[in-house]
C-alpha positions in Angstrom: -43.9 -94.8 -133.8 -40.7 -92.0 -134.5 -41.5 -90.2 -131.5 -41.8 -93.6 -128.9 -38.2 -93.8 -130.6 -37.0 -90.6 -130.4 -38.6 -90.3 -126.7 -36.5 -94.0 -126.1 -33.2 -93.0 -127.3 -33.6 -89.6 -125.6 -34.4 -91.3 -122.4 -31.1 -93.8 -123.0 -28.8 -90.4 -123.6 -30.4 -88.9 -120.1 -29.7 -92.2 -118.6 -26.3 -92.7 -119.3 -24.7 -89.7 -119.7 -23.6 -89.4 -115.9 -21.7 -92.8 -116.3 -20.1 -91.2 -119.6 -19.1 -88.0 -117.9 -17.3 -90.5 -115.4 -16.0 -93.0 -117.3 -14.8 -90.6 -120.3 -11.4 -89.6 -118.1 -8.7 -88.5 -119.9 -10.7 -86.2 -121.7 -12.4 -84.6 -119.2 -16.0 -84.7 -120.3 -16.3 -80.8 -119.8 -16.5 -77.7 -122.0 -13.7 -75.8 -120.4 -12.1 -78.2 -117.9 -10.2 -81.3 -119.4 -8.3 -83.8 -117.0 -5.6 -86.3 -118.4 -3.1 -88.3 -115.9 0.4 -87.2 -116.2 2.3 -89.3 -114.7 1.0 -92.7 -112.6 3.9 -95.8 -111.9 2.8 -99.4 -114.1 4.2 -100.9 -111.1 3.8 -100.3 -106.9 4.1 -102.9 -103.7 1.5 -103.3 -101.2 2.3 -100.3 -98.4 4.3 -98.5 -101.1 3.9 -94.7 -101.0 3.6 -93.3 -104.6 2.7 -90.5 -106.6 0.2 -89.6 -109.1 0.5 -86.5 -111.5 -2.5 -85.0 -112.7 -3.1 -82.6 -115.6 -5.6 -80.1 -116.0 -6.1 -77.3 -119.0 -8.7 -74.4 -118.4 -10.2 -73.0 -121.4 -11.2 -69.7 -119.0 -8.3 -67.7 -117.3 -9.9 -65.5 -115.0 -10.2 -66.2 -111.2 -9.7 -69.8 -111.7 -9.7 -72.4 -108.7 -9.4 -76.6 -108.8 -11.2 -78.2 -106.2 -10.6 -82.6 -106.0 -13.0 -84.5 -104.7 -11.7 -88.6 -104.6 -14.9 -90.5 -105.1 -16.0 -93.8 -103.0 -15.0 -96.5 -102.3 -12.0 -96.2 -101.9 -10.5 -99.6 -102.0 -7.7 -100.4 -100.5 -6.7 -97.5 -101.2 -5.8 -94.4 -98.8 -4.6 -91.1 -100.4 -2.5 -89.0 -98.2 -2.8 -85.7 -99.5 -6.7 -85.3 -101.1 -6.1 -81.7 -100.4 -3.2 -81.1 -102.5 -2.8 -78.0 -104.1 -3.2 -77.4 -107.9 0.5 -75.4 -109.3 -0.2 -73.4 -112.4 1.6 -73.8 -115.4 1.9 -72.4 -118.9 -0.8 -71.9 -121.3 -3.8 -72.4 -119.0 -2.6 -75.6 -117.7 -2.6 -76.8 -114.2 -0.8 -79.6 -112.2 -1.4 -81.5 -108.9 0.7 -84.4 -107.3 -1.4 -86.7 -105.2 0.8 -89.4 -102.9 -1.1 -92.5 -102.1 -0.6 -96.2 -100.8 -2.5 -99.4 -101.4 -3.0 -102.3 -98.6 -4.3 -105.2 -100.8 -3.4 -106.6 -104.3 -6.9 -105.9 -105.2 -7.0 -102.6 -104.5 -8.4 -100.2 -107.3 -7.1 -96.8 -107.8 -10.2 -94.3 -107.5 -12.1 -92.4 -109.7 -11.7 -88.2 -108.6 -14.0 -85.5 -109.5 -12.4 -81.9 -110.5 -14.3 -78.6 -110.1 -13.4 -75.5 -111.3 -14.7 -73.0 -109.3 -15.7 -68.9 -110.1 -17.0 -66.8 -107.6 -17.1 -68.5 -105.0 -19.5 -71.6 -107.4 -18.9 -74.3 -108.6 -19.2 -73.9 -112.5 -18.1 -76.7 -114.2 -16.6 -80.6 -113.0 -14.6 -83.0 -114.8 -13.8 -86.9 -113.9 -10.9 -88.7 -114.3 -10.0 -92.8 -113.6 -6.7 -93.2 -113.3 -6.0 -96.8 -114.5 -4.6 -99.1 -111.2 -0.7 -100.0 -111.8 0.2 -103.7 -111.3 0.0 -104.3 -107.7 2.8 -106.8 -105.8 2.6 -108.5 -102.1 6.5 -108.7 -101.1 7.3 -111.4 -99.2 8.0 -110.6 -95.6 9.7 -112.3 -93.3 10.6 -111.4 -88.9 13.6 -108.9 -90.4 10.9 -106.4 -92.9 10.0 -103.6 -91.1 7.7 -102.9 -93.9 9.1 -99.7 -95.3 9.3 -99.4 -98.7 11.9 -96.5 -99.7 13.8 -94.9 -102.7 16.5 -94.7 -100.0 17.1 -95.3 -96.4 19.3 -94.6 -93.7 20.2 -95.0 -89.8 21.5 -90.5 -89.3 22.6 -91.8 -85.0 21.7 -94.5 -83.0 22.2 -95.6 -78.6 21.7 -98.1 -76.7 21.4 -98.6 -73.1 20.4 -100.3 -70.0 16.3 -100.7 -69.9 16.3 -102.7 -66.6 18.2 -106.1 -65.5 17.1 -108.1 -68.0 16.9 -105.8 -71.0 18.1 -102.9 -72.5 16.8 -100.6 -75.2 18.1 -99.6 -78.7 16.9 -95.8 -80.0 17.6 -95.2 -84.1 17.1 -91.9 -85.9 16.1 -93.1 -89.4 15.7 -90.9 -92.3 14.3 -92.1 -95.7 13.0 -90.7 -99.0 9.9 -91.3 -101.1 8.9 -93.6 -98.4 6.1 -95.4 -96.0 8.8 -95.0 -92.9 5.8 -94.4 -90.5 4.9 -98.1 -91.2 8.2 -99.0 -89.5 7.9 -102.1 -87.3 9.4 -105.4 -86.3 7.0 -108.4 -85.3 10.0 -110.1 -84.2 10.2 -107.6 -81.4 7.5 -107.4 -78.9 7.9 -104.0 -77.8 8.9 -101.5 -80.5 7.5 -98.6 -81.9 7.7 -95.4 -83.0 7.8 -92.3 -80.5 8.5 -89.2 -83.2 7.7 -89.1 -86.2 8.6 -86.1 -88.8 7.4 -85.4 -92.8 9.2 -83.1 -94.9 7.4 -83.7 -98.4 9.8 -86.4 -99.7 11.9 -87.3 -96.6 10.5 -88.6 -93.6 12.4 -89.1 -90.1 11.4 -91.1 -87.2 12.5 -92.2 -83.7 12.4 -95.8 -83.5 12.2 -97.9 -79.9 12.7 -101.4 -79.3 13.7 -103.0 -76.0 15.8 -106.1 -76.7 16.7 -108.7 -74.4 20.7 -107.7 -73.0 22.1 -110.5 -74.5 21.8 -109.6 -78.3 24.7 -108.5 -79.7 23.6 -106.8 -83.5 20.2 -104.8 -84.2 19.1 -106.3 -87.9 16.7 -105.5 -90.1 15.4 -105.0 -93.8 13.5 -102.8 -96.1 12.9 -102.3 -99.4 14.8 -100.2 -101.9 13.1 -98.8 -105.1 16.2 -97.8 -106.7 17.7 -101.3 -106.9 14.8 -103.1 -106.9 15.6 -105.8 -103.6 15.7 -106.1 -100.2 18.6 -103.9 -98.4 19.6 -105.1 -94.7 20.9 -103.5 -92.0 22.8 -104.2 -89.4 24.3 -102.4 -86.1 26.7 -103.7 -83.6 25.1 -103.3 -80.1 27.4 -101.4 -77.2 25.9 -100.3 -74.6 27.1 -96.2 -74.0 26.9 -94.2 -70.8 26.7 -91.2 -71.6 23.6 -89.4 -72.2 22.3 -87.7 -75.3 19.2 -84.7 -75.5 16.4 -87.2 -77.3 17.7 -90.9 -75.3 17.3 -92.7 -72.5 21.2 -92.9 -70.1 22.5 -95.5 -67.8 21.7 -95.9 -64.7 24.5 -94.6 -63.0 23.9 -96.4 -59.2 24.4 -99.4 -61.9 27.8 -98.5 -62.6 30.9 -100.5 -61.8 33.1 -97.4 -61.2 30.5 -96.1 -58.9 30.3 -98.9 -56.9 34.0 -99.0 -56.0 33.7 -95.1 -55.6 31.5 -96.1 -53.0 33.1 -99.1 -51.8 36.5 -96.6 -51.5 34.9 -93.8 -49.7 33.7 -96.4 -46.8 37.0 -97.6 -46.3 39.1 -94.4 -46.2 36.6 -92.7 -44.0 37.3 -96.5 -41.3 40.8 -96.0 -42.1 41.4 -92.7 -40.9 38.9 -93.3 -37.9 40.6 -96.0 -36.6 44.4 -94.3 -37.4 42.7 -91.1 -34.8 41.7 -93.4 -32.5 45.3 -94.5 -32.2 47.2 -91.0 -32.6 44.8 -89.1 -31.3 45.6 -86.4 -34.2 42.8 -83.7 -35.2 43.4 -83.8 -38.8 42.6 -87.5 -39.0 39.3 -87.0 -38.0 39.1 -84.0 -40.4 40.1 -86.7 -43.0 37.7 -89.3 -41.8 34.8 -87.3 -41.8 35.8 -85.7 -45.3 35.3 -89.3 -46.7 31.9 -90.1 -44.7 30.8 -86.7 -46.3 31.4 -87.9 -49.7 29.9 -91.3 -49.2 26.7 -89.7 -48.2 26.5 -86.9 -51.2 27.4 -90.0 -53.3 24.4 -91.4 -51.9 22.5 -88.3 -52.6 19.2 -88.6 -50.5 18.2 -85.0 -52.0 17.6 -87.1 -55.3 14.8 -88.8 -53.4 11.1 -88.0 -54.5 7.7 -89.3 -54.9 5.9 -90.0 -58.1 2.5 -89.1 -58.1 -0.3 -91.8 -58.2 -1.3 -92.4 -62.3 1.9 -90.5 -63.5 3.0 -91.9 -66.8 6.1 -93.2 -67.3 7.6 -92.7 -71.0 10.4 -93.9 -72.8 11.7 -90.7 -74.5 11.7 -87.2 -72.7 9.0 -86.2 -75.7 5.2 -85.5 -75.5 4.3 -88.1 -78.2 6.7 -90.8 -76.5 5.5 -94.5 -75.7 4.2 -94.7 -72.3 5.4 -97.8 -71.1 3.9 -97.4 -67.4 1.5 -95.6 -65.3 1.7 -96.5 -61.1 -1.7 -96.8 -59.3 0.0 -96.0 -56.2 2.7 -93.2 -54.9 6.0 -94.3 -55.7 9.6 -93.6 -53.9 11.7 -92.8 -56.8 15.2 -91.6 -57.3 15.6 -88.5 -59.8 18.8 -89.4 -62.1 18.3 -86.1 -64.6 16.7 -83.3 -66.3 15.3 -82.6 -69.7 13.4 -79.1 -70.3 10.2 -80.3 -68.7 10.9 -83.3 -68.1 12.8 -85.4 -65.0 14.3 -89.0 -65.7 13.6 -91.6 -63.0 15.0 -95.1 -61.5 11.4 -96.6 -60.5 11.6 -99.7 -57.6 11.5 -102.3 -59.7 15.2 -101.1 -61.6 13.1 -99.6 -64.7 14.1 -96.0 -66.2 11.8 -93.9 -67.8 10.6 -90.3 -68.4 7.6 -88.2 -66.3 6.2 -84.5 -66.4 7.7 -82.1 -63.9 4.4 -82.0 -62.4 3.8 -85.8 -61.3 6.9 -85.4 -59.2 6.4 -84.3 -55.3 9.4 -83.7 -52.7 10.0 -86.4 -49.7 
């Protein structure tokens, strides 16, 4: 009868002892590896980006190497650096800062697996369960663009003339400890983001939205960390002409002042024809035909080309930009500028937009 129970209680041990090497976290069930969670927030958002600081002693000191290992499911969760790198420390003891975000109130933080590794082998592993912070779902409203920041701001901003009936607004935004690559606006149908840069802490984007030409302010909100509330912004909309490196210009043909150019050039060039048909002077027709010249140059025919059939058509002069069209036929288009590999067209239907050297072809 003592041995069925010692063979029971042996077999309960065997049984459960994964679940206890799991579960027994902030010790690290290990001989020479012990894990304990440093620093974790009691409080995130839905969408926030956050850190977790995680501990980890070595008894041994010789040709020592972490390796993490999140365990599944993960849910709801998303970590955004499962390969970060473990910093060593004093007395044996190592660090690593893992960044993650949650997409649901009921998401649970996971469970991760540390190995310490000799040689080339995995010698010993240690687990660790992080307990999951209180979790909030912020109201959102058309204004949110869903970032959640420690701070946030708008570094340059243009907006210009998209086609008759719109125009489009392009923002550099810079923000720290933030989810800015989640920046969008559902009350805007076509927005998005065309660049998108991460230092570590601060991120930087270039942010599109084409906005009907009669709005006057570009609004929206996010979240700030440090003061706990919803932070608005607001810019004033002008329409600029001239042109910037990363942004869409004008449409000069479009301008005012070119059209009386224009307009101006016609008439002297009349003028003076009709004042040498009178006087019979050589210089007025030197004079008249000086103005036809320039109202045909103004015109410039040379800027003429075709667009390839399937060229895309983006909105920034970038590789990553928004394509917002792609003919299915060759196009006449007239060339209005130059970016490093890039040319800047007027398509038929008044649009203005980017394309690849290569998709353009001379009349």
């Amino acid at each position: 009868m003592k041995k069925l129970l010692k063979f029971l209680l042996l077999s309960l041990v065997l049984f459960y002892s994964p679940l206890f090497a799991e579960e027994s976290a902030y010790t690290g069930y290990s001989k020479s590896l012990f894990l304990s969670v440093e620093a974790v927030p009691q409080k995130i958002y839905v969408g926030q980006v956050f850190p977790i600081k995680i501990k980890a002693i070595v008894a041994q000191s010789s040709n020592v190497e972490l390796q993490t290992l999140f365990l599944s499911p993960l849910n709801g969760v998303e970590i955004l650096n499962p390969e970060a790198s473990w910093e060593a420390s004093t007395n044996n003891t190592y660090y690593a800062t893992f960044y993650l975000s949650v997409n649901q109130t009921q998401a649970t933080l996971p469970r991760l697996s540390v190995s310490l590794v000799q040689n080339k082998e995995v010698t010993e592993s240690a687990f660790l369960a992080p307990q999951t912070p209180s979790i909030i779902q912020l109201k959102k409203d058309p204004l949110f663009s869903n970032v959640i920041a420690q701070s946030l701001s708008v570094n340059k901003y243009k907006t210009t003339t998209f086609d008759a009936k719109n125009i489009m607004s392009v923002l550099e935004i810079e923000a720290t400890g933030s989810n800015l690559k989640d920046f969008k606006l559902t009350s805007i149908a076509k927005n998005g983001i065309d660049s998108f840069l991460d230092n570590g802490s601060t991120q930087r984007i270039y942010y599109y939205a084409i906005l009907p030409n009669y709005q006057k302010n570009f609004e929206f909100t996010y979240f700030d960390l440090t003061s706990n509330k919803f932070t608005k912004i607001s810019l004033p909309i002008t329409i600029e002409d001239e042109e910037v490196s990363t942004q869409l210009g004008l449409n000069p043909k479009e301008s005012i002042f070119e059209f009386y150019k224009r307009v101006s050039y016609a008439f002297f060039s009349f003028l003076f024809f009709v004042i040498l048909l009178k006087y019979r002077k050589w210089y007025y027709l030197v004079a008249s035909l000086f103005f036809l010249i320039l109202y045909f140059l103004d015109q410039n025919p040379l800027n003429h080309v075709k667009l390839k059939t399937g060229s895309n058509i983006k909105i920034l002069p970038i590789e990553r930009s928004t394509i917002f069209y792609t003919n299915d036929t060759v196009l006449n288009v007239e060339k209005l500028g130059e970016r490093e590999n890039y040319i800047k067209i007027l398509l038929p239907d008044g649009k203005i937009g980017w394309t690849e050297y290569e998709n353009i072809s001379k009349n």
